[in-house]
N, CA, C and O atoms as CSV, one atom per row, in Angstrom:
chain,resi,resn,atom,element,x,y,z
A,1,UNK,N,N,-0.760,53.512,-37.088
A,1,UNK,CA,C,0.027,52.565,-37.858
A,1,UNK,C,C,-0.904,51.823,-38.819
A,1,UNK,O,O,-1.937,51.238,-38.491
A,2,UNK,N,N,-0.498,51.908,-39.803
A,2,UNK,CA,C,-1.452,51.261,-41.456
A,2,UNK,C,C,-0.984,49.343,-41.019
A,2,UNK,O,O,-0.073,48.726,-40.469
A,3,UNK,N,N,-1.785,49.177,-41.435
A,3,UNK,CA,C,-1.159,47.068,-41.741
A,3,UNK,C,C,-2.043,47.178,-43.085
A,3,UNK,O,O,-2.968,47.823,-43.578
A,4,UNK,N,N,-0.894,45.823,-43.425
A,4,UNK,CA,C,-1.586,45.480,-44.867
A,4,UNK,C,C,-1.555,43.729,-44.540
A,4,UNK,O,O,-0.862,43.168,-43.692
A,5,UNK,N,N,-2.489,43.125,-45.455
A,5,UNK,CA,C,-2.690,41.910,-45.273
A,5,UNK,C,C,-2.124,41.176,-46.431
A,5,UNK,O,O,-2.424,41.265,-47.621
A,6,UNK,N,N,-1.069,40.283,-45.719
A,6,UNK,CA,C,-0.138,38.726,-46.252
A,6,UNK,C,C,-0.314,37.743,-46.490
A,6,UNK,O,O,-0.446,37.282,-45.356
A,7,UNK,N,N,-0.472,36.732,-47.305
A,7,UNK,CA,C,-0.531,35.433,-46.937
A,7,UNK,C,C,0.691,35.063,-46.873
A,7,UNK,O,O,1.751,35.608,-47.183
A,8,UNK,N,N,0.283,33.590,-46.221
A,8,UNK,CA,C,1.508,32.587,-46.252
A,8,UNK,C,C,0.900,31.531,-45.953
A,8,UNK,O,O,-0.063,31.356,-45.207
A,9,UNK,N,N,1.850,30.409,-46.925
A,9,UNK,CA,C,1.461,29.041,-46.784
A,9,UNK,C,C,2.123,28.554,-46.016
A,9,UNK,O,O,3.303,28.900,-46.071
A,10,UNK,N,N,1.755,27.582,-44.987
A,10,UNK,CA,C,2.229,26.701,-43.851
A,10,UNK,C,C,2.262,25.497,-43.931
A,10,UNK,O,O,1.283,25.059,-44.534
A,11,UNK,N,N,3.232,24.453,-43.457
A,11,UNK,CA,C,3.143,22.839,-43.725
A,11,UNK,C,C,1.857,22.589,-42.412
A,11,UNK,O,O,1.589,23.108,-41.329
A,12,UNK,N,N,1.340,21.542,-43.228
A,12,UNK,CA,C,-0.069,20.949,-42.477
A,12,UNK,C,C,0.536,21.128,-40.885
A,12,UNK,O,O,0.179,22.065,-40.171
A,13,UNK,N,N,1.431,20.167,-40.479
A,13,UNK,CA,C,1.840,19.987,-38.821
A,13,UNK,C,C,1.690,21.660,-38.255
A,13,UNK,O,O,0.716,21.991,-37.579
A,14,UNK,N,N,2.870,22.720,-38.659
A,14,UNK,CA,C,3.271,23.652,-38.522
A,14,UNK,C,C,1.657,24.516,-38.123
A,14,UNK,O,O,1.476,25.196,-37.113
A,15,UNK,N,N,0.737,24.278,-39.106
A,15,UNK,CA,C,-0.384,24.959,-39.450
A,15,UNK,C,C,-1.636,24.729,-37.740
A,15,UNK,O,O,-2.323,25.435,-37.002
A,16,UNK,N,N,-1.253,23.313,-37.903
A,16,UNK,CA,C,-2.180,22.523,-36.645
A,16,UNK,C,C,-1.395,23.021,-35.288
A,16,UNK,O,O,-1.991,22.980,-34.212
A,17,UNK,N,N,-0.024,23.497,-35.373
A,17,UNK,CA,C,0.581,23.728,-33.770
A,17,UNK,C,C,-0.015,25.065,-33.491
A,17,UNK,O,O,-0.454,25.421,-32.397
A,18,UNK,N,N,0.021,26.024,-34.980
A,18,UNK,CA,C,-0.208,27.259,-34.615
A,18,UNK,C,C,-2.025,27.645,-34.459
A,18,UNK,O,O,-2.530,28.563,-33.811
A,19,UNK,N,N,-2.493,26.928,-35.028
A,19,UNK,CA,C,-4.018,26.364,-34.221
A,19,UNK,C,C,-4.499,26.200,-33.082
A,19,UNK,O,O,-5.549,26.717,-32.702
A,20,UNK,N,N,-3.602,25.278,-32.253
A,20,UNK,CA,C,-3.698,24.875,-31.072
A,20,UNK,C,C,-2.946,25.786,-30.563
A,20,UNK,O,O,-3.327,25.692,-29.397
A,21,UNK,N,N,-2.186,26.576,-30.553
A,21,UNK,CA,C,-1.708,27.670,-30.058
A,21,UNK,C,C,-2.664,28.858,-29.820
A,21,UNK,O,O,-2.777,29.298,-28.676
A,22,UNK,N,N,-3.201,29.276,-30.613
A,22,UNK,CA,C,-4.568,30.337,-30.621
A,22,UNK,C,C,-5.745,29.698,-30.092
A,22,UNK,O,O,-6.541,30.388,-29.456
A,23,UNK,N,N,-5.953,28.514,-30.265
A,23,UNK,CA,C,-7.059,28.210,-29.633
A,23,UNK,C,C,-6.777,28.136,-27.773
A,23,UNK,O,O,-7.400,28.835,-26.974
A,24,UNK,N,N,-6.107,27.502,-27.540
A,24,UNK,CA,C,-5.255,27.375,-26.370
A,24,UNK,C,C,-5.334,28.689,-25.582
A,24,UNK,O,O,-6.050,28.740,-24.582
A,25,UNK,N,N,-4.555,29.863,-26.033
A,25,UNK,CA,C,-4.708,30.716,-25.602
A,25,UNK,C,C,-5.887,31.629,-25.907
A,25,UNK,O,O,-6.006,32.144,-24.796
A,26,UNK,N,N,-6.827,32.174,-26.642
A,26,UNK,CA,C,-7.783,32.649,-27.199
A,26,UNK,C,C,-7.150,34.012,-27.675
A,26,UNK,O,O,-7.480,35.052,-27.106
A,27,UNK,N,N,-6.345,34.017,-28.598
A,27,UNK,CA,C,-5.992,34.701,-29.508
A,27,UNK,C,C,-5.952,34.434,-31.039
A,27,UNK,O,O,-6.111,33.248,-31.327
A,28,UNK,N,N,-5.795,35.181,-31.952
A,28,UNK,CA,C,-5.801,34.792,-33.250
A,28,UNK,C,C,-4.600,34.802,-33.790
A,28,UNK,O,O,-3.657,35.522,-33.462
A,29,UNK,N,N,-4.645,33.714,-34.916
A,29,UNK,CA,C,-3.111,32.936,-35.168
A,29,UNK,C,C,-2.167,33.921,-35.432
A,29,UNK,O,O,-0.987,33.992,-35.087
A,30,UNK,N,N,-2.926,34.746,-36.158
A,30,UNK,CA,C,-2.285,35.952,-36.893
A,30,UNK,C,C,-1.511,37.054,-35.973
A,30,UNK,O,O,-0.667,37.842,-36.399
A,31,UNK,N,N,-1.883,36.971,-34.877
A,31,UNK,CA,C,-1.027,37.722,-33.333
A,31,UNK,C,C,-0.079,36.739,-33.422
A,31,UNK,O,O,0.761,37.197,-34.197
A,32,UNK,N,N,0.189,35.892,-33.149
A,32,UNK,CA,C,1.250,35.014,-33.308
A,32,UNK,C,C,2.391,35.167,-34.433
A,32,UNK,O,O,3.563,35.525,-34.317
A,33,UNK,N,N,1.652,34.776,-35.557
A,33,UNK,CA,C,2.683,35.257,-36.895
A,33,UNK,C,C,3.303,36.273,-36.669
A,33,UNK,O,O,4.517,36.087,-36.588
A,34,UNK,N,N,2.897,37.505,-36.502
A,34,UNK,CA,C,2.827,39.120,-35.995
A,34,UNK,C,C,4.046,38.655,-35.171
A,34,UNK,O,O,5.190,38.976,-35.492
A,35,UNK,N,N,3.792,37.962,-34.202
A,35,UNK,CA,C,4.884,38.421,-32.795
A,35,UNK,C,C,5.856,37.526,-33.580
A,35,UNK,O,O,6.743,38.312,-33.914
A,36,UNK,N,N,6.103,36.584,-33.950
A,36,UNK,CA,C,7.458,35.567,-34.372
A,36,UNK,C,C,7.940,36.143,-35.509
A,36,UNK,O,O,9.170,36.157,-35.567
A,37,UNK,N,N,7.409,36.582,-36.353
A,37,UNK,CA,C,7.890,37.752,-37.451
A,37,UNK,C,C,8.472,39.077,-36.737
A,37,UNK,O,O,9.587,39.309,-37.203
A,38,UNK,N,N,8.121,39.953,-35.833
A,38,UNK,CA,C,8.564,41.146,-35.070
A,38,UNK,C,C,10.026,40.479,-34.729
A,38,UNK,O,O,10.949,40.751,-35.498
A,39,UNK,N,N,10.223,39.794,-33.838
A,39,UNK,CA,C,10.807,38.991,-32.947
A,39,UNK,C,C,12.281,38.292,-33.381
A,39,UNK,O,O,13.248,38.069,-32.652
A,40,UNK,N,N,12.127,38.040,-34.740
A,40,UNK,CA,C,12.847,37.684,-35.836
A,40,UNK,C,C,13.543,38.142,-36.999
A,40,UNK,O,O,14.646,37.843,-37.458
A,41,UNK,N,N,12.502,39.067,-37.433
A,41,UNK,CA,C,13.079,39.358,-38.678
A,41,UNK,C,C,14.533,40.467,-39.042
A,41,UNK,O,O,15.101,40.598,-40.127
A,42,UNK,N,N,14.891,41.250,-37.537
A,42,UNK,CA,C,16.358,41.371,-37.035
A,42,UNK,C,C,17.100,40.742,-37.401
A,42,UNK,O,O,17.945,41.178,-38.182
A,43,UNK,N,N,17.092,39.302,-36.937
A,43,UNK,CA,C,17.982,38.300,-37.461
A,43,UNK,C,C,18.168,37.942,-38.646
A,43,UNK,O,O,19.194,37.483,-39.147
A,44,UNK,N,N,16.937,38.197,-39.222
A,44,UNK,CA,C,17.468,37.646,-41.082
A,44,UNK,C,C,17.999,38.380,-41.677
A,44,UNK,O,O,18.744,38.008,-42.583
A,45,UNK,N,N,17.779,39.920,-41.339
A,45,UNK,CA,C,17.997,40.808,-42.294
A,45,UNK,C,C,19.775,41.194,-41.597
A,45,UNK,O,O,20.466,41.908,-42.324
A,46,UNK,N,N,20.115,40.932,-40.867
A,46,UNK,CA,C,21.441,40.795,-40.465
A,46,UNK,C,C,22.158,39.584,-41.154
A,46,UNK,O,O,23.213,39.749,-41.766
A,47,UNK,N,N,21.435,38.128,-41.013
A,47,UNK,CA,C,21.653,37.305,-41.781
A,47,UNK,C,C,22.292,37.802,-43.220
A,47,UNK,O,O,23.487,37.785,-43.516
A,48,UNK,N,N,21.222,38.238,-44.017
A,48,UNK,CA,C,21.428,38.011,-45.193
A,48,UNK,C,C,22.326,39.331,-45.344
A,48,UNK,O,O,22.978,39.676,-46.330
A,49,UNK,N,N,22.251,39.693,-44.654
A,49,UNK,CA,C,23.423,42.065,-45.095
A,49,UNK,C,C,24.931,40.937,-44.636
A,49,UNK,O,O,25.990,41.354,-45.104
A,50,UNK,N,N,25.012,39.858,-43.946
A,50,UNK,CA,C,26.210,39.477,-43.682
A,50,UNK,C,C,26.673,38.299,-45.213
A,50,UNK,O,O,27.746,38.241,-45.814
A,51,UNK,N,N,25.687,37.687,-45.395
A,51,UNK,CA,C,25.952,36.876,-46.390
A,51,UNK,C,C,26.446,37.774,-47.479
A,51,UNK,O,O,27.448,37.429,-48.106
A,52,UNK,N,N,25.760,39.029,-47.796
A,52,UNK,CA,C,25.658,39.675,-48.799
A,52,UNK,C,C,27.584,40.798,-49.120
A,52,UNK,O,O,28.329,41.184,-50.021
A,53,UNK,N,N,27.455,40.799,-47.878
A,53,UNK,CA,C,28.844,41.321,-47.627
A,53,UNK,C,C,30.239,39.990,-47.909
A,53,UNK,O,O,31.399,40.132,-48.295
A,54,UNK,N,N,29.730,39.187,-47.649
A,54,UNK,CA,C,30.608,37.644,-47.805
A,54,UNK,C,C,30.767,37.640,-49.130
A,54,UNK,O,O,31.891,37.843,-49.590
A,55,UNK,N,N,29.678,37.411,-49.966
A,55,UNK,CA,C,30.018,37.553,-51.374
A,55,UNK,C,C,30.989,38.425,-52.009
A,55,UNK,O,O,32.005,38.172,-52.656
A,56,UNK,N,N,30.298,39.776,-51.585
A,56,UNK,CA,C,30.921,40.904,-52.286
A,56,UNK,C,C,32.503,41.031,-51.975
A,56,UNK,O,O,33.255,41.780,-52.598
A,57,UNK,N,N,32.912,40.128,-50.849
A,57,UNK,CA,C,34.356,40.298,-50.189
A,57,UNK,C,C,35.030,39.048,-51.161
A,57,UNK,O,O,36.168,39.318,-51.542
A,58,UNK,N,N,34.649,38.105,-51.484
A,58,UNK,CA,C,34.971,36.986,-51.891
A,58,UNK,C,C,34.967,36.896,-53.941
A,58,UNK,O,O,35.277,36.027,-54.756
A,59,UNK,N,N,34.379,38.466,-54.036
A,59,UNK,CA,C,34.043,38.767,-55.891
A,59,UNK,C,C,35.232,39.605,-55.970
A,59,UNK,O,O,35.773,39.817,-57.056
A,60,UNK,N,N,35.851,40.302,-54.411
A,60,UNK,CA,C,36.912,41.599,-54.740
A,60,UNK,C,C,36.847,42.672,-54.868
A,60,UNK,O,O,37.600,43.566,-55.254
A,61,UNK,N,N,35.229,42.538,-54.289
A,61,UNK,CA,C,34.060,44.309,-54.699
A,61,UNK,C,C,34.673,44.995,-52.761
A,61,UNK,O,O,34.232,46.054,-52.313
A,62,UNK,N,N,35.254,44.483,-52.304
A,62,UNK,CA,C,35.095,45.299,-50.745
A,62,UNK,C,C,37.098,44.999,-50.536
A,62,UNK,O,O,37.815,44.110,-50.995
A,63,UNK,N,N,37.457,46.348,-49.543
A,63,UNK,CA,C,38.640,45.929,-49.158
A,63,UNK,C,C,38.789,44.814,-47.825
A,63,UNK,O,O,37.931,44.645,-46.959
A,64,UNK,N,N,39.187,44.604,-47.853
A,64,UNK,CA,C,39.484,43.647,-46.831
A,64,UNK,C,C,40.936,43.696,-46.291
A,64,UNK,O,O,41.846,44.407,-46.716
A,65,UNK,N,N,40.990,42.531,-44.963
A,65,UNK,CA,C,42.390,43.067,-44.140
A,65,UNK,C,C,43.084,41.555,-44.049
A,65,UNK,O,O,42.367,40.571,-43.868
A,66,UNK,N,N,44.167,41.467,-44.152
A,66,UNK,CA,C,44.619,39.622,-43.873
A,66,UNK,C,C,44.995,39.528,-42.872
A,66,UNK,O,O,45.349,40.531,-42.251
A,67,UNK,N,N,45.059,38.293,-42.344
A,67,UNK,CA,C,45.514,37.943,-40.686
A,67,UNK,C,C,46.625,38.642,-40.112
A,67,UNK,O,O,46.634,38.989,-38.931
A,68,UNK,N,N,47.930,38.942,-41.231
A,68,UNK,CA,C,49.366,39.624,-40.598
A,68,UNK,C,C,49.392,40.906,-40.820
A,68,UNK,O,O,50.237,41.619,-40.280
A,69,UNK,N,N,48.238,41.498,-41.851
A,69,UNK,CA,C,48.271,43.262,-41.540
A,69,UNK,C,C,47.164,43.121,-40.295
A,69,UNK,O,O,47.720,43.777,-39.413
A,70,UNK,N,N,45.992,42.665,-39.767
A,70,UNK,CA,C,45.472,43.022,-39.015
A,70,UNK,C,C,46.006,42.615,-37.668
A,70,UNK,O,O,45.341,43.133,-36.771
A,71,UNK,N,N,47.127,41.751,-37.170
A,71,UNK,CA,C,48.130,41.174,-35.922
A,71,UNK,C,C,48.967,42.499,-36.245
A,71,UNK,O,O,49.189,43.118,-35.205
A,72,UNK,N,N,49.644,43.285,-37.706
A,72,UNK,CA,C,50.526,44.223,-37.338
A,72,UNK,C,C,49.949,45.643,-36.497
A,72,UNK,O,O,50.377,46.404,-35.628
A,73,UNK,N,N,48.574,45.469,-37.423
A,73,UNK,CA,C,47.451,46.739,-37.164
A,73,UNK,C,C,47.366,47.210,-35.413
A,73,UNK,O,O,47.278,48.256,-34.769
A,74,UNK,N,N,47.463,45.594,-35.118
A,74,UNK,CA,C,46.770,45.804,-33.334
A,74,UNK,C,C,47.948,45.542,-32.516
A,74,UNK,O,O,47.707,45.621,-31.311
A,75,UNK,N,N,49.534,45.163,-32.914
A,75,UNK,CA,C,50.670,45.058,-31.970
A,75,UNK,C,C,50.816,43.547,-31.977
A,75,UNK,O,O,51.499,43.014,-31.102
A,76,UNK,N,N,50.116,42.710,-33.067
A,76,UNK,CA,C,50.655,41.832,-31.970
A,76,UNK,C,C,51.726,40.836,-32.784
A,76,UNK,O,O,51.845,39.686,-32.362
A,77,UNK,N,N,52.223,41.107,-33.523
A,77,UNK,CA,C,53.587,40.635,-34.357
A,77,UNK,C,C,54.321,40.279,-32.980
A,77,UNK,O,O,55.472,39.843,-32.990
């Protein structure tokens, strides 16, 4: 597996927890970033494919179903 190297800027506090976090444990911060990025980034990218679908439903670009065809759809009129 290739890695390539990222930066990112951190707020001072944020920067000092994840400090004391690596130091604490004797690992490097960057295992950390690594694991909360792995761990996460599922969620955003679901996040945003849902936001992204919200729009496109709300511009008229997607079909969509309304409350009384989808109650007729499933029986329950």
């Amino acid at each position: 597996m290739s890695t390539a190297m990222v930066s990112v800027r951190l707020q001072g506090d944020l920067k000092d927890r994840l400090d004391a976090l690596a130091s604490t444990t004797g690992r490097p911060a960057s295992y950390y970033l690594r694991e909360a990025l792995e761990q996460h980034i599922a969620e955003l990218e679901y996040a945003y494919t849902l936001r992204a679908e919200v729009e496109a439903a709300r511009r008229g670009e997607m079909r969509t179903t309304s409350h009384s065809e989808l109650k007729a759809e499933l029986g329950l009129d």
